[in-house]
Backbone bond lengths (Angstrom), bond angles and torsions (degrees), N, CA, C in turn:
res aa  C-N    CA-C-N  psi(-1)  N-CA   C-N-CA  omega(-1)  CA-C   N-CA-C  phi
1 X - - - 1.452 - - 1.533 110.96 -
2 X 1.386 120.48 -52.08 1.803 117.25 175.15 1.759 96.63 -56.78
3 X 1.154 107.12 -42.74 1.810 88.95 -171.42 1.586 108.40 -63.72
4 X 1.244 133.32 -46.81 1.646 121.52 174.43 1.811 104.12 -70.44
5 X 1.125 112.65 -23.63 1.804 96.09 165.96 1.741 94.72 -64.35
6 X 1.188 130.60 -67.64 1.909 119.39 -159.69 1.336 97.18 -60.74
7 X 1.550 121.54 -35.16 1.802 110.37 -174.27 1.453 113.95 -57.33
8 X 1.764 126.13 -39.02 1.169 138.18 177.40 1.557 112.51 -66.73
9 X 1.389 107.94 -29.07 1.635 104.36 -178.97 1.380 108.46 -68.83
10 X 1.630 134.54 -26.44 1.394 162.26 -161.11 1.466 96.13 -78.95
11 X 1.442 124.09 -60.57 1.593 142.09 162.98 1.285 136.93 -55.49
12 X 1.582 104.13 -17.46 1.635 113.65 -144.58 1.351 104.59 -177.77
13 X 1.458 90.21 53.20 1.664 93.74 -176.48 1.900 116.82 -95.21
14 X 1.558 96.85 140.44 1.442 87.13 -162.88 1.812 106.24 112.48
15 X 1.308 122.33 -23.49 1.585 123.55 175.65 1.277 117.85 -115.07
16 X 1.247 115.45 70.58 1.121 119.88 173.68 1.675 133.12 -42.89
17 X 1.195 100.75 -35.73 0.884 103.42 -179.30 1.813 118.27 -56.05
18 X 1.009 121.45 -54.23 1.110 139.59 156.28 1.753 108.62 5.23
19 X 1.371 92.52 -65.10 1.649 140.29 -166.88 2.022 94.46 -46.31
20 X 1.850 90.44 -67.99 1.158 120.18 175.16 1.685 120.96 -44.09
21 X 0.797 121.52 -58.58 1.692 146.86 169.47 1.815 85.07 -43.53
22 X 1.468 141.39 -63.72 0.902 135.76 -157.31 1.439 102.09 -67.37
23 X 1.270 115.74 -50.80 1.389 134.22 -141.31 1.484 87.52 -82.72
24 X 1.557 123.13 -57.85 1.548 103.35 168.73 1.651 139.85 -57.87
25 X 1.272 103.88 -11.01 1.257 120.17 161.41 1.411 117.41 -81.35
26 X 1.082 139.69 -20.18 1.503 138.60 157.59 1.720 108.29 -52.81
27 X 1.334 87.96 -68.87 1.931 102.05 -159.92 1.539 89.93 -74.75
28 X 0.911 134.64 13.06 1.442 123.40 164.94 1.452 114.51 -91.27
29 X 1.434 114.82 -53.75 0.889 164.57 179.07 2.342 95.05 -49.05
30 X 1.221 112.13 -58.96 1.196 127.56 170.17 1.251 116.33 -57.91
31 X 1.196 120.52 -50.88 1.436 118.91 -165.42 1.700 98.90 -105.30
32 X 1.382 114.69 -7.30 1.889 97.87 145.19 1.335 106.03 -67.45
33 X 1.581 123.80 -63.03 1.572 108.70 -178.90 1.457 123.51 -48.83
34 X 1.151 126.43 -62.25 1.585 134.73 147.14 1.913 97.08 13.63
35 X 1.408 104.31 -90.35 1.280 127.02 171.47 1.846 125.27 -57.30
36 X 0.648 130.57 40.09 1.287 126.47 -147.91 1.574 121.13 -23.66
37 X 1.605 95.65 54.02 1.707 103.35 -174.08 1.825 116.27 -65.41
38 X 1.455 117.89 132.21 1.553 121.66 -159.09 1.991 83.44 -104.24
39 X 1.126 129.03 -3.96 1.772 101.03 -174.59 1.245 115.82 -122.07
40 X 0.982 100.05 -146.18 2.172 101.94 -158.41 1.288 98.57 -140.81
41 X 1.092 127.79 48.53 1.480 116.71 138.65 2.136 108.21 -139.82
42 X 1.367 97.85 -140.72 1.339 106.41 169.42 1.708 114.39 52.33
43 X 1.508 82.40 45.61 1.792 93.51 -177.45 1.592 120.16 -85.08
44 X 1.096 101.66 -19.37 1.690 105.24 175.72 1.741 114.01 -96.89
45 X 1.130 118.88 -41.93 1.571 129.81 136.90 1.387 111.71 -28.01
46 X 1.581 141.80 -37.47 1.352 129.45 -166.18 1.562 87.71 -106.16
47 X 1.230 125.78 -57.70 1.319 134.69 -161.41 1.697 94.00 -47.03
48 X 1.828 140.44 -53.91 0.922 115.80 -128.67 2.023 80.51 -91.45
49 X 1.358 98.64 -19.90 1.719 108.91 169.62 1.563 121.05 -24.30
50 X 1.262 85.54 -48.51 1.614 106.95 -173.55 1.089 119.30 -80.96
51 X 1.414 117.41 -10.87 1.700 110.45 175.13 1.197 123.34 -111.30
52 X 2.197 98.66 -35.37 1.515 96.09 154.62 1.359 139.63 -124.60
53 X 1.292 93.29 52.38 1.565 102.53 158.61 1.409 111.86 -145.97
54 X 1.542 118.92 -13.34 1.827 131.40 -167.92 1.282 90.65 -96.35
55 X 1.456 132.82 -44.43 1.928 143.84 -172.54 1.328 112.28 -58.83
56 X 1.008 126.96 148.60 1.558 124.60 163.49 2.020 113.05 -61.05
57 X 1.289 121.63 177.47 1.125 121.05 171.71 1.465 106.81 -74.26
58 X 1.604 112.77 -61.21 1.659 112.98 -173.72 2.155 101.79 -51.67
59 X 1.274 109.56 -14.44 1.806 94.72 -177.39 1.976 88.15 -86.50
60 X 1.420 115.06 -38.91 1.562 97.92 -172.24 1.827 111.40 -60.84
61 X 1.618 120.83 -31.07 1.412 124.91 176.75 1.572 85.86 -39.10
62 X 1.687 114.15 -78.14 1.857 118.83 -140.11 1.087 84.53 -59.36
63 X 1.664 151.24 -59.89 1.493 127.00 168.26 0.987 121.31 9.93
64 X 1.743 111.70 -80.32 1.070 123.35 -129.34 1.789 88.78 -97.35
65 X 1.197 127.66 21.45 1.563 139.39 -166.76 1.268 100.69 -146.00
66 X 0.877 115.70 9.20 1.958 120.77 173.35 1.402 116.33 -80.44
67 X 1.338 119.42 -33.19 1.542 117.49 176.89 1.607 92.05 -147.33
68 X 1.152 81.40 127.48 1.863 107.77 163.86 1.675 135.83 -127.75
69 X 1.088 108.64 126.40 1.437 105.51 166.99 1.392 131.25 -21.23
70 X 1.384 141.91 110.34 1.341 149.42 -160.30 1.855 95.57 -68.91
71 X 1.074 102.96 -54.17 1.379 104.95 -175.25 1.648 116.46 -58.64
72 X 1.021 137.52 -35.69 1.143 151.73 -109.63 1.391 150.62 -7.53
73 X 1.221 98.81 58.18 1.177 143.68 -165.07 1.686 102.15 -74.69
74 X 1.425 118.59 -51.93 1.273 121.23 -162.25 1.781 97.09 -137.28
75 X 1.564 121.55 155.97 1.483 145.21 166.07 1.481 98.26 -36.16
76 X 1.319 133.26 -48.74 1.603 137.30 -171.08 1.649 97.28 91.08
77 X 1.519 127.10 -107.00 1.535 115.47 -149.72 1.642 76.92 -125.47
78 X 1.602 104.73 150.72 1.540 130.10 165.70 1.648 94.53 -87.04
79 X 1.215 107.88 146.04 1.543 112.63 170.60 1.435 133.66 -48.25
80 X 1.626 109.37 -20.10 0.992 120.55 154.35 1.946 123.48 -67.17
81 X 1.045 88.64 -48.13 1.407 102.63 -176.82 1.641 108.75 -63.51
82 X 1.277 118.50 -47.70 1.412 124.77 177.82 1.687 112.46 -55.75
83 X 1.638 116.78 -21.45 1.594 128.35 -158.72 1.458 78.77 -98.81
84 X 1.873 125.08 -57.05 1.725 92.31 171.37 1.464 150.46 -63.18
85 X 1.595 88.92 -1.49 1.640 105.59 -177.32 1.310 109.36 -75.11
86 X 1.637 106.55 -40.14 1.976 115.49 -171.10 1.495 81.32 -83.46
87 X 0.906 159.91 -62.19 1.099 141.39 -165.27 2.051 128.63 -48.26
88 X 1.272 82.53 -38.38 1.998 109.86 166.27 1.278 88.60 -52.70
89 X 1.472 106.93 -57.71 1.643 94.44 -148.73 1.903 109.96 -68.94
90 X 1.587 100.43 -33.88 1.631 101.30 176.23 1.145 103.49 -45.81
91 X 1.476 133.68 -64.05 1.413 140.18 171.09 1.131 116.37 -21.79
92 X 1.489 123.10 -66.47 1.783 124.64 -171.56 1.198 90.97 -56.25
93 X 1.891 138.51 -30.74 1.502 106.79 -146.29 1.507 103.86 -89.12
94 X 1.746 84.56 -41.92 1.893 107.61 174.46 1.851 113.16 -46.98
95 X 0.979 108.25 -48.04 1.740 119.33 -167.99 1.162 113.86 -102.81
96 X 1.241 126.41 -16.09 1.573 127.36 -176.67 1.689 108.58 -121.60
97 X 0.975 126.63 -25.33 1.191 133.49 -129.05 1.367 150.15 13.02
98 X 1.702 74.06 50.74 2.149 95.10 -174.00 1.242 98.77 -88.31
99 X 1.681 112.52 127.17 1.062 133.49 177.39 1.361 137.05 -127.06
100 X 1.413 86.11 -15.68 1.657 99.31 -176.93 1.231 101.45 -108.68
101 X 1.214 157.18 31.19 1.657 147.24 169.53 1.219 106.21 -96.91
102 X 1.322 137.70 -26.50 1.496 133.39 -169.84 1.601 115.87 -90.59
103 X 1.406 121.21 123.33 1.500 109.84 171.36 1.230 98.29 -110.84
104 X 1.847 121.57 157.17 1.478 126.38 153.20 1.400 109.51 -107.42
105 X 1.128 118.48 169.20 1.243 128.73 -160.20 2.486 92.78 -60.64
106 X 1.317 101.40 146.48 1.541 104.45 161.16 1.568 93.27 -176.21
107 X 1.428 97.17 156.95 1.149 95.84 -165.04 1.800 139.34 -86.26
108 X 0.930 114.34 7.40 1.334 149.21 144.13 1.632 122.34 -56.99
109 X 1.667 100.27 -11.10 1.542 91.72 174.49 1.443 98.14 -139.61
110 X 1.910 88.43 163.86 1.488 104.11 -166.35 1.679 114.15 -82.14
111 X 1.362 120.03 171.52 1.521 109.45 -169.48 2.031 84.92 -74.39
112 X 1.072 135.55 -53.73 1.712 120.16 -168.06 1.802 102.16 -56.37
113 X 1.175 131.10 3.70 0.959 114.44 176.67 1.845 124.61 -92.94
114 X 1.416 90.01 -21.62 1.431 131.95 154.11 1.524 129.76 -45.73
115 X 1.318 95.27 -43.31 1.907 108.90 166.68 1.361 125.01 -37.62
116 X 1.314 111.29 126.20 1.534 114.01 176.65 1.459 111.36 -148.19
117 X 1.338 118.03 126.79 1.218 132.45 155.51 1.814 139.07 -25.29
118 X 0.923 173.53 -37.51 1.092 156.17 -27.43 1.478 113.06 -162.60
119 X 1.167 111.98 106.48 1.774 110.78 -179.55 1.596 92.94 59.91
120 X 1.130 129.20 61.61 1.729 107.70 160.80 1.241 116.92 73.58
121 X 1.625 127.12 6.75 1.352 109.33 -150.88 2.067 88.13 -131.26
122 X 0.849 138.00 145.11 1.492 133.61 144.95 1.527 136.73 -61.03
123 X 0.978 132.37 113.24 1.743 115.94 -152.64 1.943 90.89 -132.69
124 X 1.333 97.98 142.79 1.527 91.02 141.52 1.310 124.98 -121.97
125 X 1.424 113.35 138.42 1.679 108.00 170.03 1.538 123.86 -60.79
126 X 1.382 112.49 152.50 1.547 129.49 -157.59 1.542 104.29 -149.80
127 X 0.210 150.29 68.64 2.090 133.26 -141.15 1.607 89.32 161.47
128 X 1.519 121.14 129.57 1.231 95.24 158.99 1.792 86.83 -125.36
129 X 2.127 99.29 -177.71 1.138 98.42 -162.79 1.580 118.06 -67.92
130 X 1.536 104.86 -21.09 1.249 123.28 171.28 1.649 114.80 -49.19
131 X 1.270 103.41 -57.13 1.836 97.88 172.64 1.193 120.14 -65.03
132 X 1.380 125.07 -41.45 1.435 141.81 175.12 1.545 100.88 -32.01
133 X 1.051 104.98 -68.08 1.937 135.61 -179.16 1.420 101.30 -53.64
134 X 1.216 105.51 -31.87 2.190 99.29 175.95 1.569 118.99 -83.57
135 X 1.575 88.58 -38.09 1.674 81.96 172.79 1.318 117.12 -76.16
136 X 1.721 124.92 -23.20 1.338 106.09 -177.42 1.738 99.26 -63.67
137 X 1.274 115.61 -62.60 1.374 111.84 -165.54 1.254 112.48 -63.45
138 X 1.277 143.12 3.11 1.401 137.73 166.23 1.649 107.15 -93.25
139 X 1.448 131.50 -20.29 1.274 133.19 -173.73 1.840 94.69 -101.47
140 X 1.468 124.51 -26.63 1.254 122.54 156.84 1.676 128.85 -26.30
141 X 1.471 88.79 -78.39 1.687 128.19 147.67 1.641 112.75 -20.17
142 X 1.523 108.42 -81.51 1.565 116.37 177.94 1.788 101.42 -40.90
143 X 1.137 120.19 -67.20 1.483 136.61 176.46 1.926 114.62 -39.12
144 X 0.921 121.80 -31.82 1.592 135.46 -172.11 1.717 91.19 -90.61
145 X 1.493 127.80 -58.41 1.141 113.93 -156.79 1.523 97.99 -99.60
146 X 1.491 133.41 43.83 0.974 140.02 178.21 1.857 92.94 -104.81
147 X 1.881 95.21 -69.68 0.795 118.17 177.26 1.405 113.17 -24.11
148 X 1.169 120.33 -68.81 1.629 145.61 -178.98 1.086 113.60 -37.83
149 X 1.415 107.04 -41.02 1.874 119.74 -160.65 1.705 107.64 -77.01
């Protein structure tokens, strides 16, 4: 799954989201195996599994520093809250096939380009897809040599 998230960045560069959709399908995907879960649903329930409880603590901090308030006015998303946001977004791509509204931080773009909506709230992204992509495969990792142990 991270390798067709980097193959799509190669194709589809600039849509992260794309990226995202993959990347929640990994760590979802992990922490059913993790669990030795046998059914077919309870995908946002496993997915947020995987980040905060399968992730290290220092990956739940950058979570919790992934989207912030433009103003700065307020913290922006709790790590929980940030795992339902990537998860929204699998949704828009899976169910809507909105794909192009989300930017992550690169450097070619401006912080208003960054802006995102979410539940009522103003956020900017901070997170890029590159880190996104480390914690899945580093909480992957944590998850395999659990297994093992």
């Amino acid at each position: 799954m991270l390798w067709l998230g980097d193959a799509v960045d190669k194709v589809s560069r600039g849509r992260p989201a794309l990226q995202i959709l993959f990347f929640m399908i990994a760590a979802e995907a992990v922490a059913k195996l993790a669990n030795a879960y046998e059914g077919e649903s309870d995908s946002r329930k496993y997915a947020k599994q995987f980040f905060l409880t399968i992730c290290s603590e220092d990956h739940r901090r950058l979570l919790g520093k992934a989207f912030r308030d433009p103003t700065g006015s307020s913290g922006g998303l709790s790590p929980a809250e940030a795992v339902d946001f990537l998860y929204d977004v699998r949704c828009d791509v899976v169910h809507r096939g909105q794909y192009f509204m989300l930017h992550l931080p690169r450097p070619e773009l401006e912080e208003e380009d960054m802006l995102i909506s979410w539940k009522g709230k103003s956020l900017i992204a901070t997170i890029t897809a590159a880190q996104l992509r480390q914690i899945v495969l580093e909480g992957a990792v944590r998850a395999a040599k659990e297994l093992s142990a």
